[in-house]
C-alpha positions as CSV (number, residue, x, y, z in Angstrom):
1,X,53.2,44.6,92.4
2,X,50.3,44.5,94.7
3,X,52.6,44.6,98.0
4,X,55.1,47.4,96.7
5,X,54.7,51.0,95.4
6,X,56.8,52.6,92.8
7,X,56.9,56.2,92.4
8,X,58.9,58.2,90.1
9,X,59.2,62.4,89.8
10,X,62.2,63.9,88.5
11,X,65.5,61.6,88.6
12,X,64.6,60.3,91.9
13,X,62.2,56.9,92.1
14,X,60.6,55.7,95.8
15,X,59.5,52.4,96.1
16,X,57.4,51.7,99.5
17,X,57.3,48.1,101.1
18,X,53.2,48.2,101.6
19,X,51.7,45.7,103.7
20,X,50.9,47.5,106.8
21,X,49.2,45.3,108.5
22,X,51.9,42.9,108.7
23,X,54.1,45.6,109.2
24,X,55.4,45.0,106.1
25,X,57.0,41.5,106.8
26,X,59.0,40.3,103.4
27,X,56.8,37.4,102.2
28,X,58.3,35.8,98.7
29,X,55.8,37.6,97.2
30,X,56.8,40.5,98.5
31,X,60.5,39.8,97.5
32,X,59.5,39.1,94.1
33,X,57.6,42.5,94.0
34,X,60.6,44.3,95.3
35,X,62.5,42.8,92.4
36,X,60.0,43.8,90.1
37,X,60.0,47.4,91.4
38,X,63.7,47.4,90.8
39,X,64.0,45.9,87.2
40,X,61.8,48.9,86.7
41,X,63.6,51.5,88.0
42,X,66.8,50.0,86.3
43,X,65.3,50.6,82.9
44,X,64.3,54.1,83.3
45,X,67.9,55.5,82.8
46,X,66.6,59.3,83.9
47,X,66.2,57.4,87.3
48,X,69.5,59.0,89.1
49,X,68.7,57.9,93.1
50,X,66.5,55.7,94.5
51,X,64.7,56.0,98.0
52,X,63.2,52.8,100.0
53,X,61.1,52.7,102.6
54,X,58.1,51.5,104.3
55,X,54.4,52.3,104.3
56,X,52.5,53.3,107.5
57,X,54.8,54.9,110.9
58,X,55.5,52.1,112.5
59,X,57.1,49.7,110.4
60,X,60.2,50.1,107.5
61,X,60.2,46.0,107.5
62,X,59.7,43.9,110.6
63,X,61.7,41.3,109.2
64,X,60.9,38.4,107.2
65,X,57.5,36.5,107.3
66,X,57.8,33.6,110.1
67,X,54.4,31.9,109.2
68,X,55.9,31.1,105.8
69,X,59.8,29.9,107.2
70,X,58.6,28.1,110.1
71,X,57.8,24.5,107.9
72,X,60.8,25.2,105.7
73,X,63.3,22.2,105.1
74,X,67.1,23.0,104.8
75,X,66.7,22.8,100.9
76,X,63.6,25.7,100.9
77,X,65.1,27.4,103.4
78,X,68.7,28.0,101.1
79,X,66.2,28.6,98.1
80,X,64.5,31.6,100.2
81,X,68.2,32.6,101.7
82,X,69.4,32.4,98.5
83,X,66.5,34.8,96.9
84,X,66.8,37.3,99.2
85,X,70.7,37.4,99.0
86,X,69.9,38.1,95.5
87,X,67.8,40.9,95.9
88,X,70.0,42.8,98.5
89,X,72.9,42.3,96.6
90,X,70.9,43.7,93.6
91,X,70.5,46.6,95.8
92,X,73.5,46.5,97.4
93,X,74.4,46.9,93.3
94,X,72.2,48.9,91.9
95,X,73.3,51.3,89.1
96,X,72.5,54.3,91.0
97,X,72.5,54.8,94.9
98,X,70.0,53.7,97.3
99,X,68.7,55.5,100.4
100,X,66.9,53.6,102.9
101,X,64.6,55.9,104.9
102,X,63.8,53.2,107.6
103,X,60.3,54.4,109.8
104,X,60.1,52.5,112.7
105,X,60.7,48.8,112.9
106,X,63.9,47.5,110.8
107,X,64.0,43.9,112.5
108,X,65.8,41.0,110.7
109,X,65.3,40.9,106.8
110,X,64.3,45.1,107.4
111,X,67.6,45.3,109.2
112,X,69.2,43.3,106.2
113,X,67.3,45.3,104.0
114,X,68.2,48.4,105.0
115,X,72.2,47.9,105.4
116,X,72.2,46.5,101.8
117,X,71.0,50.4,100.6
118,X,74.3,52.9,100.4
119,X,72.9,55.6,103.1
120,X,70.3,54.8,106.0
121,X,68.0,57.8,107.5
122,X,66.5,57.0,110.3
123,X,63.3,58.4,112.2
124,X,63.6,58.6,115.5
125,X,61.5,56.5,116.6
126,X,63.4,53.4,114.6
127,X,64.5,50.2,116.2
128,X,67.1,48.2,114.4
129,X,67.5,44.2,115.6
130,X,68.4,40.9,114.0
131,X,66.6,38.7,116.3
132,X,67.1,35.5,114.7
133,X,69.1,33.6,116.7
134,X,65.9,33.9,119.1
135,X,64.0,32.3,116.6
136,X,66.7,29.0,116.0
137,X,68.3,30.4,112.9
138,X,70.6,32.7,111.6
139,X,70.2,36.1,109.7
140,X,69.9,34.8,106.3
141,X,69.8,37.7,103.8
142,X,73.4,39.3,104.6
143,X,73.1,40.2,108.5
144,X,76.0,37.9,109.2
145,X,78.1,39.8,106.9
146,X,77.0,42.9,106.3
147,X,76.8,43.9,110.4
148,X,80.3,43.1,110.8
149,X,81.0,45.4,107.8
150,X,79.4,48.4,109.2
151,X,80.2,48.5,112.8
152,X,82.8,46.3,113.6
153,X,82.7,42.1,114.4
154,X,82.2,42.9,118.1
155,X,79.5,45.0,118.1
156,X,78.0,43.1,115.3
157,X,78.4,39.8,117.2
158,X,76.7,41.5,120.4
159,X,73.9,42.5,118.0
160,X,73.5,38.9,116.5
161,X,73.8,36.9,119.5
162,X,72.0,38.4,122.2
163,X,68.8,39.8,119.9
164,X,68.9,42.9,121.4
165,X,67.2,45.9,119.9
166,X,68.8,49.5,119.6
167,X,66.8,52.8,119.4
168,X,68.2,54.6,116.3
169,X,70.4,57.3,118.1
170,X,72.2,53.9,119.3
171,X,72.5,53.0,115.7
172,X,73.8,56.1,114.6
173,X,76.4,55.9,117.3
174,X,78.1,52.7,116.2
175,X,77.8,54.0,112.4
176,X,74.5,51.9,111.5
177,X,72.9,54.8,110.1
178,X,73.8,58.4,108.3
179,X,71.4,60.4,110.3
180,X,68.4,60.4,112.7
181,X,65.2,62.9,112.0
182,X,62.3,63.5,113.2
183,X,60.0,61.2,111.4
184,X,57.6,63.9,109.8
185,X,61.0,65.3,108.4
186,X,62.2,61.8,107.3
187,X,61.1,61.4,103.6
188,X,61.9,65.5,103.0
189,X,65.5,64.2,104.4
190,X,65.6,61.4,102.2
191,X,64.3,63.1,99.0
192,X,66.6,66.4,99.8
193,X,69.9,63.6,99.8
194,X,68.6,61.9,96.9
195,X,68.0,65.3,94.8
196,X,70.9,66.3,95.8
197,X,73.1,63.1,94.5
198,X,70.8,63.3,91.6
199,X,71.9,66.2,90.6
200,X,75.7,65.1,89.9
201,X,77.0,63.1,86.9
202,X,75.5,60.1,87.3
203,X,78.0,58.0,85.4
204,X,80.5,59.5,87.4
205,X,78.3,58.7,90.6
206,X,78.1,55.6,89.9
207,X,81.8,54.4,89.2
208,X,82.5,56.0,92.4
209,X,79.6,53.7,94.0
210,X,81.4,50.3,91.9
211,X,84.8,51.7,93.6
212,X,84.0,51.5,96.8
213,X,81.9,48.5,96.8
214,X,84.3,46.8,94.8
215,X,87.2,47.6,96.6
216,X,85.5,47.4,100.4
217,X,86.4,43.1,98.8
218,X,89.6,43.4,98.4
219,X,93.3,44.7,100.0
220,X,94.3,48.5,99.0
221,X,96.6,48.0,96.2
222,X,93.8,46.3,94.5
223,X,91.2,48.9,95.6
224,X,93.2,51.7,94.4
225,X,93.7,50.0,90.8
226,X,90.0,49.8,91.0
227,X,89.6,53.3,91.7
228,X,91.8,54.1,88.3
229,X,89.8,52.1,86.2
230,X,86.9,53.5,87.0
231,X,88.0,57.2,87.6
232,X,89.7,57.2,83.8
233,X,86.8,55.5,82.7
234,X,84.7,59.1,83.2
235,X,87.3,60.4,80.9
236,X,85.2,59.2,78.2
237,X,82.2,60.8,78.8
238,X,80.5,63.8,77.6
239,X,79.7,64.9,80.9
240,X,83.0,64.9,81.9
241,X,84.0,67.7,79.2
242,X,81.1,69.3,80.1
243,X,81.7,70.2,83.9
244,X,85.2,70.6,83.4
245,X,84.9,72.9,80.5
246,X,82.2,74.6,83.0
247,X,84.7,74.9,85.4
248,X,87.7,76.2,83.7
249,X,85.1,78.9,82.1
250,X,84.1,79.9,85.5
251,X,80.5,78.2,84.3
252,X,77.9,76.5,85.9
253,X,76.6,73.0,84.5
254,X,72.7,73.4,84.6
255,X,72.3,69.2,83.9
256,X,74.4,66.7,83.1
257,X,73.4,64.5,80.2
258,X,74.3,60.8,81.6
259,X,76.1,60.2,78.5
């Protein structure tokens, strides 16, 4: 994984998109890393949050990598659409949540990248665009539909069609991102969040992360039957008995067990 870092202390993992000098610009190889980072954090079941971000200050991802799209045919170009779809929605997924703590540029595929994490921490010097239509295309790895999800079609079509870029206090405005820090406080934000998820059943955690993805697809009678299924589902758990037990005994649970 020569273009991605993984890092893992505790129950929280941090994987870093590194290639600085192209401001980290998703190549496929740098996809495939990024999906090698995560099959590797999805096997380490003490893993209980995950962070992403970007190495060097000015760049979380400035997008995908033009020199390699620009000679695509409509077949390579639904292959690589299709790849990157796969790896967002992996993220968008993932067993346990995902903070983006986006430094600087989140252009295009970082834009995409970013919205397909659960929570988005900004530094304030971050600039969020999906310039595509500038370049003849649309976004390809989810903008079109994730956008719209998070701040509404008309903002999302403003966004989309004109190219414009927004500063990150505009992002937080229209609900883009959780929260804007200074960016020498941005990964103590991000690892302070994730510790602090980290350190709540993570089965239970996650079911609540499957309910509201799940149900964000569907009406709310559906969505609440979801919400059943996976809410009685912690009823079989150990750490279920645990905290409750803790509760009703006027205890404190020091760890859950993620069983």
């Amino acid at each position: 994984m020569s273009n991605v870092l993984l890092e893992m202390k505790d129950h929280v993992a941090v994987i870093t998109i590194n290639r600085p000098k192209a401001l980290n610009a998703l190549s496929t190889e740098v996809l495939s890393d990024l999906n090698s980072a995560l099959a590797e954090v999805c096997q380490t079941k003490s893993i209980y949050a995950l962070i992403i971000t970007g190495a060097g200050e000015k760049s979380f991802v400035a997008g995908a990598d033009i020199a390699e799209m620009k000679d695509k045919n409509t077949d390579e170009a639904a292959t690589y659409g299709r790849f990157g779809n796969q790896i967002f929605s992996r993220i968008e997924n993932f067993r346990c949540p995902v903070i983006a703590a986006v430094n600087g540029f989140a252009l295009g595929g970082g834009c995409e990248l970013a919205m397909a994490c659960d929570i988005r921490i900004a530094s304030s010097n971050a600039r969020f665009a999906q310039p595509e239509t500038g370049l003849g295309i649309t976004p390809g790895f989810g903008g079109t539909q994730r956008l719209p999800r998070l701040v509404g079609a008309g903002i999302a079509k403003e966004l989309i069609y004109s190219c414009r870029q927004i500063k990150a206090d505009e992002a937080l405005a229209i609900g883009l991102v959780n929260k804007v820090v200074e960016p020498e406080n941005l990964m103590e934000e991000a690892m302070k969040l994730a510790n602090r998820i980290a350190t709540n059943a993570p089965i239970a955690v996650a079911n609540a992360k499957k309910a509201i993805n799940d149900g964000l697809q569907t009406n709310m009678d559906a969505g609440v039957s979801i919400e059943v299924k996976e809410f009685s589902a912690c009823f079989a758990t150990e750490d279920q008995k645990l905290a409750m037990n803790a509760f009703v005994n006027k205890e404190k649970v020091e760890q859950f067990h993620n069983k």
